[in-house]
LOSERO-648630 format. One record per residue: x, y, z of N, C-alpha, C in turn. Coordinates in steps of 0.001 Angstrom, whole numbers, plus 500000, padded with zeros to 6 digits. Layout:
BEGIN
XYZXYZXYZ/...
END
This chain:
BEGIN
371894604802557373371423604659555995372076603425555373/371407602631554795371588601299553893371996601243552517/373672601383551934373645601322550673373051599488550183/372216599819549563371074598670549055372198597912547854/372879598621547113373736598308545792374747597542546643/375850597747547612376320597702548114376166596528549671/375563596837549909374899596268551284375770596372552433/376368597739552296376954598505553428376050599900553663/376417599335555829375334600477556359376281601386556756/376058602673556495377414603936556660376724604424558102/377726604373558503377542605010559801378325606309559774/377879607195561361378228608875561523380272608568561755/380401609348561600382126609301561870382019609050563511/381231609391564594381455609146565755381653607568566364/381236606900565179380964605006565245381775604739564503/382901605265563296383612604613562749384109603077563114/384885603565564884385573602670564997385073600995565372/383314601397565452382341600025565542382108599244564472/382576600285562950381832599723561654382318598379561705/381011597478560443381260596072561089381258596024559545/382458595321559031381991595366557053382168596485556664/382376596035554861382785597378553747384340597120553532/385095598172553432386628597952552899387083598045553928/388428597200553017389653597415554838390417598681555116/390553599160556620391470599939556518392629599338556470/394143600257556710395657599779556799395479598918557863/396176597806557823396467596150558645397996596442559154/397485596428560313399102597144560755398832595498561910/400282595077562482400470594186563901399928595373565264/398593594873566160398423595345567123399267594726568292/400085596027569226400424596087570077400159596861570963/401130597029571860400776598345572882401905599741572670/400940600572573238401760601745573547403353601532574240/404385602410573907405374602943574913404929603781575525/405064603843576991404789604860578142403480605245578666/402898603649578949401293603653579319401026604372580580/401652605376581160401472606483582029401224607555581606/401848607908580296402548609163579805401091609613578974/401036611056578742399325611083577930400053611692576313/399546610173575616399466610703574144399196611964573764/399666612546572735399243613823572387399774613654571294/399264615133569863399710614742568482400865615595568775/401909616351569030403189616881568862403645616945570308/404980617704570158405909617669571447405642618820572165/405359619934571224405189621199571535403624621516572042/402719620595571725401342620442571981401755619764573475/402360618621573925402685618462574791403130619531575849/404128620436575539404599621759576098403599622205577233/402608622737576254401498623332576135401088623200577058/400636622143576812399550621001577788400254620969579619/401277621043579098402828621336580920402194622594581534/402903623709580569402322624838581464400929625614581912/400215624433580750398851625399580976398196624125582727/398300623110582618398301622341584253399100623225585061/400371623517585000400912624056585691400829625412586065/400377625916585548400066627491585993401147628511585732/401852628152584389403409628595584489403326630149583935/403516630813584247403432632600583684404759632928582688/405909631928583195407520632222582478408025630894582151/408853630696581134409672629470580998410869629904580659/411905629875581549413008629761580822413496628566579822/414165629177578879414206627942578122416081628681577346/416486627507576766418132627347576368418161628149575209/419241628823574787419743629815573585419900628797572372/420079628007572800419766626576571429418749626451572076/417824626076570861416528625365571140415613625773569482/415058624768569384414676625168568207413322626515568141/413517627244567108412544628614567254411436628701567307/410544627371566925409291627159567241408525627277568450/409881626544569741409487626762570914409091628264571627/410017629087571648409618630217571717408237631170571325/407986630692570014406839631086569376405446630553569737/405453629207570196404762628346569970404304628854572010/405248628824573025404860629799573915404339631105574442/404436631874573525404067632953572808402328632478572505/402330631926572054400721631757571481399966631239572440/400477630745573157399902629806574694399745630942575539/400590632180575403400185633469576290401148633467577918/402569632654576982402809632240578162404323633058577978/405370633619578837406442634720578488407315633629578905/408679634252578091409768633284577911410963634206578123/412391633632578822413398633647578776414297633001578936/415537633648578528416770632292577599417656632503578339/418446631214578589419621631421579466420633630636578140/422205630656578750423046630314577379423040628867578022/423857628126576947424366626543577371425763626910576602/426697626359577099428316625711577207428164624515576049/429569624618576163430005623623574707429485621796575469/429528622192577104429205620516577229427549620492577275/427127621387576324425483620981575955424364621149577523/425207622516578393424891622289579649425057623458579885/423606624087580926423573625768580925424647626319581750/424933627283581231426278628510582018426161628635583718/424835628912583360424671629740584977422385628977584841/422179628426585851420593628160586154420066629431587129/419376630219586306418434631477587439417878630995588166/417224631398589723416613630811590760414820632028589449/414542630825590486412676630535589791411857630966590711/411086632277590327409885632297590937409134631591591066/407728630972591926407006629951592194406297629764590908/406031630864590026405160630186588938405996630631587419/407399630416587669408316630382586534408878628273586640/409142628156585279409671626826584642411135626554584426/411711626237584686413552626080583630412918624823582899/413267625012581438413250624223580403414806623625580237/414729622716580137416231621587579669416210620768578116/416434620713577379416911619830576342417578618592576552/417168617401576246417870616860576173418525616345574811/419537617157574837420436616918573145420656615476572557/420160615498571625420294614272570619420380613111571621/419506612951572794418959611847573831420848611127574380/421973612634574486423080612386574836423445612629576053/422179613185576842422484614077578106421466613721579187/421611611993579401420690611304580430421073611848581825/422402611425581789422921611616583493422561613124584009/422926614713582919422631615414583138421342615524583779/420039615068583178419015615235583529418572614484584308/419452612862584995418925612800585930419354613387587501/420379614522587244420943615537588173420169616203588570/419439616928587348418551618245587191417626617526587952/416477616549587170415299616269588703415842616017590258/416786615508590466417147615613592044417675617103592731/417333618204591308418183619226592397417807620300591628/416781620367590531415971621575590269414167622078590279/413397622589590935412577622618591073411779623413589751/410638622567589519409661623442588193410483623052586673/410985621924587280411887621504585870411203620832584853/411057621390583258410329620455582117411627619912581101/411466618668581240412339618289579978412098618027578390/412526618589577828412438618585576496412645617697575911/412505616204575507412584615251575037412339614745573872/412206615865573296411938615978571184413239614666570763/414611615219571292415416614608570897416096613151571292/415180612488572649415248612004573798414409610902573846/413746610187572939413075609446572979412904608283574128/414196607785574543414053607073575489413914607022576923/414086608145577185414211608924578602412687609214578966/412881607989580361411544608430581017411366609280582311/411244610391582866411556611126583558411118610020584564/411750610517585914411042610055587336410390611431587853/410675612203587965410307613194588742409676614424587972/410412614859587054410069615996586168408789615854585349/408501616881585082407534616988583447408437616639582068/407632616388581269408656616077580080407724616264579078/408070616019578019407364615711576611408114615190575509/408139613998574630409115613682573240408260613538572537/408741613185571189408483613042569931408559612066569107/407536611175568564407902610084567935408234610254566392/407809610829566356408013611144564664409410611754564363/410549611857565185411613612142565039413008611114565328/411746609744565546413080608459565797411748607136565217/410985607387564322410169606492564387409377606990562669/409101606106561779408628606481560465406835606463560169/406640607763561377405005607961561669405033609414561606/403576609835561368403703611177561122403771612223562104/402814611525563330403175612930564304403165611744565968/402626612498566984402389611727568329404000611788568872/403718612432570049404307612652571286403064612264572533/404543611967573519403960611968574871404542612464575937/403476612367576673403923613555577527403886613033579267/404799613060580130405049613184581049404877613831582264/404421613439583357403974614565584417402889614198585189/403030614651586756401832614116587649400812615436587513/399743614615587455398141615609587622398005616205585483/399302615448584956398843615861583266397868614918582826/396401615635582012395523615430581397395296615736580369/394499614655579247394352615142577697392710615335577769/392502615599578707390564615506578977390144616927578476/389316616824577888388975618063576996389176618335575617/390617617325575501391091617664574117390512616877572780/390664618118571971389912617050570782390929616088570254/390538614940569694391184613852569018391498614576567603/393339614075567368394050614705566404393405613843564847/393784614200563706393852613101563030395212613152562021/395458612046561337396972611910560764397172611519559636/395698611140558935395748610441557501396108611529556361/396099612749556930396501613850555795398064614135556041/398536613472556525400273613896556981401264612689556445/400382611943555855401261610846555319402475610920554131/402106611931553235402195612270552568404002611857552242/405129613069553294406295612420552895406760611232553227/406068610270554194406327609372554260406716608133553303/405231608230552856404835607744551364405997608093550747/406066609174550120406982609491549070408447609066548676/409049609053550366410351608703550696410156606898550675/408907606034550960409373604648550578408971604859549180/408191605344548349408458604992547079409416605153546140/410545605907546759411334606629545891411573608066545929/411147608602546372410854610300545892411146610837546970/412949610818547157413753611408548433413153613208548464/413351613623547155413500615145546441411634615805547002/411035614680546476409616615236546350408573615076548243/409446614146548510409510614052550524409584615169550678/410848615208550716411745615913551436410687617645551543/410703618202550186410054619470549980408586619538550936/407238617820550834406542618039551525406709617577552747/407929616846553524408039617612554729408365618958554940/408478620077554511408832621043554842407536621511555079/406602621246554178405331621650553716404446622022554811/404346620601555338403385619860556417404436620587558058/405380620927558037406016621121558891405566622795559682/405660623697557992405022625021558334403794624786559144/402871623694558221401623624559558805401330623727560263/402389622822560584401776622452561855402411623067563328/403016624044562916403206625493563980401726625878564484/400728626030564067399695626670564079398973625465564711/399074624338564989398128623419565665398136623359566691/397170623057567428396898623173569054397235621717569393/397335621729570865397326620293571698395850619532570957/396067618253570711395188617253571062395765616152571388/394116614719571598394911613829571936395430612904571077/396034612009571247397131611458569848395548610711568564/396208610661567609395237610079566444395216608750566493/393619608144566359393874607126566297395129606264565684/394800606620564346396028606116563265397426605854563352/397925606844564457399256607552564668399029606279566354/398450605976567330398450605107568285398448603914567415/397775603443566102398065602046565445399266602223565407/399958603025564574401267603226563661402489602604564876/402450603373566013403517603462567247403265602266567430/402530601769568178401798600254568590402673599296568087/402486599323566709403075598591565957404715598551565488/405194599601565989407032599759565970407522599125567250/408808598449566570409492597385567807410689598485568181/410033599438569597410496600441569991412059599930570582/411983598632571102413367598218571579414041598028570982/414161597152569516415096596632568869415306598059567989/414881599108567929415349600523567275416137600931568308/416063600898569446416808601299570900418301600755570623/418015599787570906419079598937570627419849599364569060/419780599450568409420134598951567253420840600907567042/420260601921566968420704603239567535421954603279568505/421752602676569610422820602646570611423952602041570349/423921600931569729424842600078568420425309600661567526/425341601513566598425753602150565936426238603745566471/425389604289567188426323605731568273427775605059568451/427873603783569569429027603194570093430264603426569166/429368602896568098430531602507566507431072604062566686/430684604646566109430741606190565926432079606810566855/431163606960568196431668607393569460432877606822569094/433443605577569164434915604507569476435314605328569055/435385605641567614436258606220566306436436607752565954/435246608573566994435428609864566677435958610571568534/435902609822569175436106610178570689436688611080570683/438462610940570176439068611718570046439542613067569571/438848612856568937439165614428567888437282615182568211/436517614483568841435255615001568888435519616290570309/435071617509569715434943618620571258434088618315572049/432985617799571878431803617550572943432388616205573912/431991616060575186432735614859575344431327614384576063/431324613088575142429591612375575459429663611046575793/428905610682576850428268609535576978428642608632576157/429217607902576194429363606398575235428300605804574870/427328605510576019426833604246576399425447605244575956/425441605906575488423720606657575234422752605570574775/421797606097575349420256605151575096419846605398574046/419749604930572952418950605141571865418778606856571496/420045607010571083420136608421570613419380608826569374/419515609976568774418889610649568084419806610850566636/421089610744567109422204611131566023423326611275566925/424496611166566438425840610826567050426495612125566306/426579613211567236426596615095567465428427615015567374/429092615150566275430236615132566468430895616815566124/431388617715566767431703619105567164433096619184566644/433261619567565789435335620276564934434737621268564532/436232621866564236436651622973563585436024622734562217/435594623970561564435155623687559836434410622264559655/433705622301560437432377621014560514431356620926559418/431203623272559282430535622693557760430736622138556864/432523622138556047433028621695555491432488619945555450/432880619567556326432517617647556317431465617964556575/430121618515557238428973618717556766428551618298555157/428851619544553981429283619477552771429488618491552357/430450617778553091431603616335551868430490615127552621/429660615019553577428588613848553677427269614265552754/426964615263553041426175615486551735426098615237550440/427506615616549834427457615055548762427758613780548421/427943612733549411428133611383549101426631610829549842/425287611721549862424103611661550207423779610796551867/424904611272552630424790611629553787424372612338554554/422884612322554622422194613414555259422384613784556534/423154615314557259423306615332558455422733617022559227/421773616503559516420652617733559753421698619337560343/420817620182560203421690621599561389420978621925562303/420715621691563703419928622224564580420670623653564899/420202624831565062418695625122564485419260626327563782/419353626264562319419599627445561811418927628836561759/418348628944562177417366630380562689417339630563563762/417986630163565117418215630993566053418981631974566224/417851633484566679418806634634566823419292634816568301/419669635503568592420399636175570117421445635101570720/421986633875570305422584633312570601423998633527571346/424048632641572666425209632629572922426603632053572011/427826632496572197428901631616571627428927630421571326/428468629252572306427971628005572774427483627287571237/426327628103571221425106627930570401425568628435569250/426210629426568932426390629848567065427177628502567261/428290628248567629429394627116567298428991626489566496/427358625514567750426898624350567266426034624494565783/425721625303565650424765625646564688425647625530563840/426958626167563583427478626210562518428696624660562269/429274624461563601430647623131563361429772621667564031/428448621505564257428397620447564718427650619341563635/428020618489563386427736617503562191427306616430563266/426211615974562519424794615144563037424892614359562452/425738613120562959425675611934561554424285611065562126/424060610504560847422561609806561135423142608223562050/422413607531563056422762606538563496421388605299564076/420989605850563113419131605551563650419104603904563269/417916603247563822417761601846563308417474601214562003/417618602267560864417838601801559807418890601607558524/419867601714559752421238601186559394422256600242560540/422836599909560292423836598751560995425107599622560926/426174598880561684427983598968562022428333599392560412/427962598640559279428445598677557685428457599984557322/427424600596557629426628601532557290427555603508558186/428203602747559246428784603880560550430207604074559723/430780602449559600431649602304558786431717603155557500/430965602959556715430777603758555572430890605612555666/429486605505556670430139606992557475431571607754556882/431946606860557982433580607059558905434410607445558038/434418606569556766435321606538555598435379607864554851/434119608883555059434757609746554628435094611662555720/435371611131557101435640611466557569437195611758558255/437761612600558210439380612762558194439422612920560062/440519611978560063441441611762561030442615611652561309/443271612806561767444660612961561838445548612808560356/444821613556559341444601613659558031444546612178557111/444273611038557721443918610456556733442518609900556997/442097609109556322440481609166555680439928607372556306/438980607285557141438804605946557545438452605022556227/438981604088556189438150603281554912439524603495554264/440511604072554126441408604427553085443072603954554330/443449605183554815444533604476555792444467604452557091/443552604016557583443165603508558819443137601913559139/
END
């Protein structure tokens, strides 16, 4: 049909992406994908999905940390689950031997636990890695799935990892309705984000696998996935130098483009608390897990998540630091 006033011809939504003329959409820099093997998909857990239903999986074991969605979100796939504990070094107690059509699920914590997992593919069979937190980790051998929207300022899209994995069948996601806290948080409106991420967060429990959104393949395309790599791993280092010591977890220095720099004390909520209120945001994974091992309440309750992402520098770790106590005095003050 021909708007005559106008002298734009509207085409069916199936031709959008041919329209020739009319208004612009968002002008983003075209590039390419990270992980042109790996099959786009709109979440991590849609990714999951997408693992065991190729795979034929009837059971997944999966870790006593782990966030509660997973569980649920298997559950709806029709697929049965059980939990084994993990140890303070972010690493399971005891691994059950696997029936032929059971899974062991792995985490990889705040993308701190490479070497671990490249143990696990040389020496566990039916292994999926969890890579929500892991962005940079490309399996060789295993299944996997991560998350971009958890190291990257886009709304959803994960990918997913694995020989014989297909997005064929799936319907195409879309992402222009999820913008929402994004928006909010560059204009200003930390408070009014913040609430509609929570928002958008509920109801996307309930979404099925598809394949990634157009919008959300511009968005990624267009992020300089290395120099965030980099620039993450640069600031962990900072961190790591200065908290090594007094930190319980004992991690990787040299981590790839982590997620957050996981530092484990005594009364953690406490400095939890005292970064907060100097608007240091430092997340709690996962406050609603029940049946937990020892391991796992700890972390839930003493482990402080300082932010170390690519949109801050050394100044910024520094700043951190300063109000963090060491051997009772305060970095920034008598250090």
């Amino acid at each position: 049909m021909l708007d005559q006033a106008n002298g734009i011809g509207w085409l069916w939504m199936a031709e959008i992406d041919r329209a020739i003329g009319g208004y612009f959409e968002l002008e983003l820099p075209h590039g390419k994908l990270p992980y042109p093997n790996a099959v786009p998909v709109n979440f991590g857990r849609g990714g999951l999905a997408l693992i065991v239903k190729t795979q034929k999986y009837r059971r997944v074991w999966i870790p006593d940390y782990i966030c509660p969605v997973v569980p649920r979100y298997l559950e709806r796939a029709g697929v049965e689950h059980s939990t084994y504990e993990i140890n303070l070094n972010l690493e399971p107690t005891t691994i059950p031997q696997l029936e032929h059509d059971e899974a062991f699920l792995y985490v990889n914590y705040f993308g701190v636990k490479d070497a671990y997992c490249r143990m696990l593919e040389q020496s566990q069979k039916n292994l999926i890695l969890d890579l929500t937190q892991a962005f940079y980790y490309e399996p060789t051998v295993a299944d996997g799935f991560n998350s971009a929207r958890k190291f990257f300022g886009v709304p959803d899209g994960a990918f997913v990892f694995g020989a014989g994995i297909s997005d064929e069948g799936l319907p195409r996601a879309i992402s222009h309705d999820q913008f929402a806290p994004l928006l909010m948080r560059a204009d200003g409106d930390l408070a009014g984000g913040y609430s509609a991420f929570h928002s958008l967060d509920d109801a996307r429990e309930n979404l099925d696998a598809a394949q990634m959104a157009t919008l959300t393949r511009l968005l990624i395309s267009s992020v300089d996935v290395d120099s965030a790599r980099i620039r993450r791993s640069t600031n962990f280092e900072k961190l790591a130098t200065e908290l090594v010591s007094t930190n319980e977890l004992k991690l990787e220095q040299d981590a790839v483009g982590p997620l957050v720099y996981p530092y484990l004390v005594q009364n953690g909520e406490q400095l939890k608390k005292r970064l907060i209120e100097k608007n240091i945001f430092c997340p709690t994974y996962w406050p609603k897990i029940q049946g937990a091992g020892y391991a796992a309440g700890r972390l839930v309750n003493d482990l402080v998540c300082m932010p170390c992402d690519q949109r801050y520098d050394v100044e910024d770790m520094k700043y951190i630091l300063s109000f963090v106590e060491k051997k009772g005095d305060l970095y920034g003050t008598n250090s």
